[in-house]
C-alpha positions, -999 to 999 in steps of 0.1 A, spaced: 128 -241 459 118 -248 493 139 -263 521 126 -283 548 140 -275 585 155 -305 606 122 -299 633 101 -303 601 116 -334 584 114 -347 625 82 -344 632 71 -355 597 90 -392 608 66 -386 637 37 -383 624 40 -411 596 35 -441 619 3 -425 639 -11 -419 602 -9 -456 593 -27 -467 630 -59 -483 618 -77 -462 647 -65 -431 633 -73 -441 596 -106 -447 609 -113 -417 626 -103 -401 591 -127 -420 571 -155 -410 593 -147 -371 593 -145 -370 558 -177 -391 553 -195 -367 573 -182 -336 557 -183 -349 523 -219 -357 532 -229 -326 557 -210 -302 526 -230 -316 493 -262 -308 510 -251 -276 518 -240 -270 486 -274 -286 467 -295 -265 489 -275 -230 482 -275 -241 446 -312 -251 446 -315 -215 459 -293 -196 430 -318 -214 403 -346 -204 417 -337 -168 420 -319 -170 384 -343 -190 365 -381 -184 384 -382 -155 398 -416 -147 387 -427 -180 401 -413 -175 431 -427 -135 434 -461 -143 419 -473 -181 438 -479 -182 472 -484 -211 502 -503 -200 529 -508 -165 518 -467 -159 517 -451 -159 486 -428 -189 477 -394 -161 474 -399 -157 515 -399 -197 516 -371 -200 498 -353 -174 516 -363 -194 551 -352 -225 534 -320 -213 536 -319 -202 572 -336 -234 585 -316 -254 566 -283 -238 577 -291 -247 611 -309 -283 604 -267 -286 588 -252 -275 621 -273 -296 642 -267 -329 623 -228 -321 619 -229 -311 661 -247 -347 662 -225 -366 642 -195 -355 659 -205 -367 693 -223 -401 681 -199 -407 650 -166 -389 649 -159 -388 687 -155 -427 697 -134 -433 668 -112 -402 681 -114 -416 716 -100 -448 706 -78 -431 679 -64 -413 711 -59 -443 729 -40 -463 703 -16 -432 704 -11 -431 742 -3 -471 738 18 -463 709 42 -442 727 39 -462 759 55 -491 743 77 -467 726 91 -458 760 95 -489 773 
């Protein structure tokens, strides 16, 4: 059985309003669109990986492109697409994610300004 403290139960009240401002719902809706997005790739391409290793290795040892053998371009796959991942998700969160937590920010300073006054 867990007990809440009074400082928990108080700052829950707080947070309950500035999770219903539609700036702040929005800001939510983006992040998880973008990690929802930014994580299925990453988990297609690591999984796309673990077949090929499981299923075709021979394939993969015995073909080659360019004289180096499809294994080594899977491998690089990997790596490059790691950081192609990092890069979009980097992107996203200046051109996508940020103005909604700029104005998500900004709804909360009002918020507590008319609070105050």
């Amino acid at each position: 059985m867990t007990t809440e403290s009074p400082a928990t139960a108080a700052s829950a009240a707080v947070w309950s309003p500035i999770l219903a401002l539609p700036e702040f719902v929005e800001l939510r809706r983006r992040r998880r669109a973008v990690t929802t997005g930014l994580g299925l790739i990453a988990i297609a391409l690591f999984s796309g990986f673990l077949v090929g290793f499981a299923f075709f290795p021979e394939s993969l040892g015995d073909n080659t492109a360019f004289g180096i053998p499809l294994s080594l371009w899977v491998v690089f796959s990997q790596f490059a697409g790691t950081w192609v991942l990092v890069y979009a998700y980097f992107r996203l969160s200046r051109t996508f994610i940020q103005p909604a937590a700029d104005a998500a920010v900004r709804a909360i300073a009002q918020r507590d300004q008319e609070r105050a006054s």
